[in-house]
N, C-alpha and C positions, 0 to 999 in steps of 0.2 A: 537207742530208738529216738528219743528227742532231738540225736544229732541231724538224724535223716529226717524228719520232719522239718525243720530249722532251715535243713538245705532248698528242699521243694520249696517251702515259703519262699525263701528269698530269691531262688531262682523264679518262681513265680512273678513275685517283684520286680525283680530285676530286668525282666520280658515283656509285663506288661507296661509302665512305665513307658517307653520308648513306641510301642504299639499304641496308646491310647493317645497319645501326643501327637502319631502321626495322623491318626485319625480324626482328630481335634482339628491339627492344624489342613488337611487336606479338605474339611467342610470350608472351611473359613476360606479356604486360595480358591476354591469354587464360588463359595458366595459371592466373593469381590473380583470375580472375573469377571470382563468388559463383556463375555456372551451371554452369561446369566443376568447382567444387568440389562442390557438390550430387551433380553428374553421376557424379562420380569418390566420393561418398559412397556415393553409392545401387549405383551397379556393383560396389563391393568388396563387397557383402553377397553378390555373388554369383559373387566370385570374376574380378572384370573391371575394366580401368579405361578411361578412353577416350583415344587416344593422338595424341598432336598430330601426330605424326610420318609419320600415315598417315590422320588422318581416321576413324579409323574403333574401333571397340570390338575391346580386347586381350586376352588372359587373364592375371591378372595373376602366375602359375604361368610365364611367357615372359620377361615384364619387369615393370617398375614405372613407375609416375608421371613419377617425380626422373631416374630413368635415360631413361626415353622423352622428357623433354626436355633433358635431355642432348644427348641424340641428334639432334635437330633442330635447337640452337643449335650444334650441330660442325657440322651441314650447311650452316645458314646461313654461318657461318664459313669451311668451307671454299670456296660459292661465292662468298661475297663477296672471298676472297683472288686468286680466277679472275679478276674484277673488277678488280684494284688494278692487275693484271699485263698485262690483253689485252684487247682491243679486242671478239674474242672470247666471252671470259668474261664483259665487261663488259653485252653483248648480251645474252648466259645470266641473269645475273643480274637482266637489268631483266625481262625474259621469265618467269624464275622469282617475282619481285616482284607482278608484275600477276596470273600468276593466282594467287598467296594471297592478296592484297588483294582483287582485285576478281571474280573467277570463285567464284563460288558450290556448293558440292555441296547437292544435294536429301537425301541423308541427312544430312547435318553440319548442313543447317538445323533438318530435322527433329528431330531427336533435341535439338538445344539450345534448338527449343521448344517442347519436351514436359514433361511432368511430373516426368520425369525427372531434368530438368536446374534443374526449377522447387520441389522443396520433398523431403523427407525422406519416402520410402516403406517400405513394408514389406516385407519379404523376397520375395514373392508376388509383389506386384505389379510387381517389378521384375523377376523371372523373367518374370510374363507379356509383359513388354514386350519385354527381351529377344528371346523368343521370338517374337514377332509379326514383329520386323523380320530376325531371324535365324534360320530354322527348319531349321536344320542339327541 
């Protein structure tokens, strides 16, 4: 019985390990990509940034950039520790994997392939935009 427990663990281990790493490392090739800097250029003029953490535009008067992935790489971290431990967790984690990887949001495309996210605007024009998709 302790043989098959031993085994789960480590196969646990051994899957998430490789899963939490790619989820690590796929925040960070987002963060330091040339559209989310753009993105996060052009939203500070207006007092915004775009927050990996939620998908979605933040006020940057709430949080910041550095801290909102922070935020996300604890998350990652801590599901991937769920991972290391349970069979469980391990589940959660491949579950939480696929849909950042492969599940798509209609606004997060949008917005990263807009103008926005594509060259250096004017104060104006980013409010406009703003306001087009958020007219709160």
């Amino acid at each position: 019985m302790i043989e098959l427990i031993f085994i789960v663990w480590f196969t646990c281990l051994a899957l998430s390990i490789p899963l939490t790493f790619w989820n690590i490392k796929s925040a960070l090739k987002i963060k330091n990509s040339n559209s989310v800097k753009n993105l996060n250029g052009n939203l500070a003029k207006i007092g915004r940034f775009w927050s990996l953490s939620s998908d979605s535009i933040q006020s940057l008067s709430d949080s910041n950039p550095e801290e909102d992935l922070k935020k996300s790489l604890r998350s990652y971290y801590l599901i991937g520790i769920l991972g290391f431990f349970s069979l469980p967790g391990l589940l959660f984690l491949i579950i939480v994997s696929i849909s950042m990887h492969v599940l798509s949001k209609n606004k997060t495309n949008f917005i990263m392939k807009s103008d926005l996210a594509k060259s250096d605007l004017a104060v104006e024009s980013v409010q406009l935009f703003f306001n087009s998709i958020d007219p709160h």
